[in-house]
C-alpha positions, 0 to 999 in steps of 0.5 A: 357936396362931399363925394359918398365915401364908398364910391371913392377911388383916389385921393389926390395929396398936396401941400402949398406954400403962399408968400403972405398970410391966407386962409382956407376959403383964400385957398378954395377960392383960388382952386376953384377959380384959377381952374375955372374953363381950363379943363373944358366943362367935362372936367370942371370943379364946381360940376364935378363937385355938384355931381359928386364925382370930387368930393369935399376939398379939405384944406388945413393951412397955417401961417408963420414968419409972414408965409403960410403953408398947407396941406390939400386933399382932394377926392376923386371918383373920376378914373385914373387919367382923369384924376391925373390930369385934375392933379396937374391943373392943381399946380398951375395955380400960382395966386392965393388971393394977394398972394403968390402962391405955389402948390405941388402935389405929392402923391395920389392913393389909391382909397380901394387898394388902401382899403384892401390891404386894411381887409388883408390885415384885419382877415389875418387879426380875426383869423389868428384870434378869433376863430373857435379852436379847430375841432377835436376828434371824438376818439382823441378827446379822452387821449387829450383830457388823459394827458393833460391830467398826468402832465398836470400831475408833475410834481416838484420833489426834494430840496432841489425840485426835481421833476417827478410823478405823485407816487414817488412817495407812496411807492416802494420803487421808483424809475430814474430818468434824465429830465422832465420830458422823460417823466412827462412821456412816462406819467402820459402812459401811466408810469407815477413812480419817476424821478428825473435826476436833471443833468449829470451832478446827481441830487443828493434827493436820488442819492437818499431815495436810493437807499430806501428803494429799489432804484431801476435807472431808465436811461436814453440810448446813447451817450449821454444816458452813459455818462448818466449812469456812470455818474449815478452809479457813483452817488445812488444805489441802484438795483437796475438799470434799463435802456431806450432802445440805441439812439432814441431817448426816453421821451420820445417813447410809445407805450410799447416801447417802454413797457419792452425796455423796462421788462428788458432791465437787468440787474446792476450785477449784470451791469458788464454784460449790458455795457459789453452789448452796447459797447459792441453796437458801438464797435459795430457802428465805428468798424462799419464806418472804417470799413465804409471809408476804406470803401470810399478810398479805394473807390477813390485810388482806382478812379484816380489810377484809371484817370491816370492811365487815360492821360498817359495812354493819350500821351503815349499815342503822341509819342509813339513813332515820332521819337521824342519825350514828354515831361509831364507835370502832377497834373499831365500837362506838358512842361517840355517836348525834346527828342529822345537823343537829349532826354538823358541831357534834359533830365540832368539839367532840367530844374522844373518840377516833372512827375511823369516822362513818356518817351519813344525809347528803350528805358535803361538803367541811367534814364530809370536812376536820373528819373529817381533823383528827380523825384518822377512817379512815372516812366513810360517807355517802349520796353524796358532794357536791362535793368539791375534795379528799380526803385520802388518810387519810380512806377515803369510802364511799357507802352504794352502795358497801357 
């Protein structure tokens, strides 16, 4: 009796190999027998089978150079234990028929997890391919439909098929752009007498076009639609020139956008005062930039020079009273401690590499003139004695001052 497929739950894989040639009802046999009482009457074969809780036993096996190898398939609607413990009585069987025989098992699947993850992929096949279109607003529909006309009215014009709009031909002026997005953004609002040039090597269809009509260059707002222009202006006569306002390009437009830029055209004779506007935007743009930097660096100093006078405060604190002198390396930490009687000595002989000295003394002429031979960026001190001169190089901060 085969178990109904739906109540189903695992499916117990084997394989047997049997030294000498047996046949499938040799293999059957031999499960059903050699298990016969061993599990007691809950768990045996010929019962369970009966009352559909195992399935048909599916045996394949073939025999080559004198042995036979096999696979096994058992189905099980007992639970998980149960199943296990089914699995396991299944390698004790050591004879098929005159044969000895091995059989092991190599895994037990899971049918119903099986199934599911054929219903998760099927879900996914059916939902990416077989569900209708989601629905359109009523109010969108004549947008859409209006679009796709006017994309499917790009036409390919010239000897190098440039994209374009159906009233190049007919019209007595017609609008440049860059690329065919442009054209595709300008046809979508109502605009067919556009032409787009495709790159900064002018086609010599623009070059012609321009000396039949008047030419208005609608160009993006920003460098590239400069170099556009420069490069157009060496080919093509154009009579004038409009711009997307600065940073946005001309396909990215709404209608308002397009309809105020194209009214903004000037004519080519006025070329210097539109190049002297964005020429300014762009003298704007690098000074604010300069000036946000200057900002930061000097954000920069007065945070580093307040965590400098913090470092040489608490040093200083050390010092004071004590009569001894700390040099200090770039990063204020201490490279040597010696009394202020040996400082003048130390500096002399000292070859490691000191930025700054605090010391509790009177800071003279000699210890200012050793600190700059040694390249010192700070000198603190109790006061300052008589000084003739200070090297620039060398900053002198009384214990007062921090």
């Amino acid at each position: 009796m085969k178990a109904p497929s739906d109540t189903t739950k695992y499916l117990i894989h084997a394989e047997i190999v049997a030294d000498g040639v047996v046949e499938r009802p040799d293999v059957v046999g031999a499960i059903f027998g050699q298990t016969e009482g061993l599990l007691g009457e809950d768990l045996d074969l010929r019962e369970l089978q009966k009352t559909g809780r195992i399935g048909r036993i599916e045996v394949k096996v073939e025999s080559r150079s004198g042995k036979s190898f096999g696979e096994i398939k058992v189905p099980s609607s007992l639970d998980k234990i149960e199943t296990a413990i089914l699995a396991a009585a299944l390698e004790t069987i050591e004879r098929v028929g005159p044969c000895s025989a091995k059989i092991k098992v190599l895994k037990i699947e899971d049918v119903r997890a099986s199934k599911r993850r054929k219903i998760v992929e099927r879900a996914k096949d059916i939902l990416r391919d077989l569900f209708e279109e989601p629905e359109i607003e009523s109010e969108k529909i004549a947008d859409l439909v209006r679009q796709a006309v006017r994309a499917e009215e790009v036409i390919e014009y010239g000897e190098e098929k440039l994209p374009a709009g159906p009233a190049v031909d007919e019209s007595d002026a017609i609008i440049v752009v860059e690329g065919r997005a442009d054209v595709l953004n300008l046809l979508r609002h109502g605009i067919k007498n556009v032409i787009a040039v495709e790159g900064t090597n002018i086609p010599k269809t623009i070059a012609d076009l321009s000396k039949k009509k008047t030419v208005t260059a609608f160009l993006d707002g920003d460098r590239g639609g400069d170099l556009i222009l420069k490069e157009l202006l060496q080919v093509a006569e154009v009579d004038y020139i409009a711009r997307a306002p600065e940073g946005k390009g001309v396909e990215d437009l709404t209608q308002k956008e397009i309809v105020k830029s194209l009214r903004n055209k000037v004519p080519i004779e006025q070329l210097h005062i539109l190049r002297k506007d964005f020429e300014q935007k762009d003298r704007d743009v690098r000074e604010s930039k300069e000036l946000e930097e200057q900002k930061r660096v000097k954000e920069d100093e007065k945070t580093e020079k307040l965590d400098t006078i913090a470092m040489l405060r608490k040093h200083m604190q050390d010092v004071e009273g004590r009569l001894i002198a700390k040099l200090l390396d770039r990063n204020f930490r201490v490279v040597k401690e010696v009394p202020v009687r040996d400082l003048v000595k130390v500096l002399k002989t000292n070859n490691t590499k000191v930025s700054s000295i605090i010391f509790d003394g009177v800071i003279t002429q000699r210890v200012i003139d050793l600190a700059a031979k040694k390249d010192i960026s700070y000198l603190v001190g109790v006061r300052l004695g008589s000084v003739v001169k200070v090297p620039t190089a060398v900053r002198i901060i009384t214990f007062d001052e921090l």
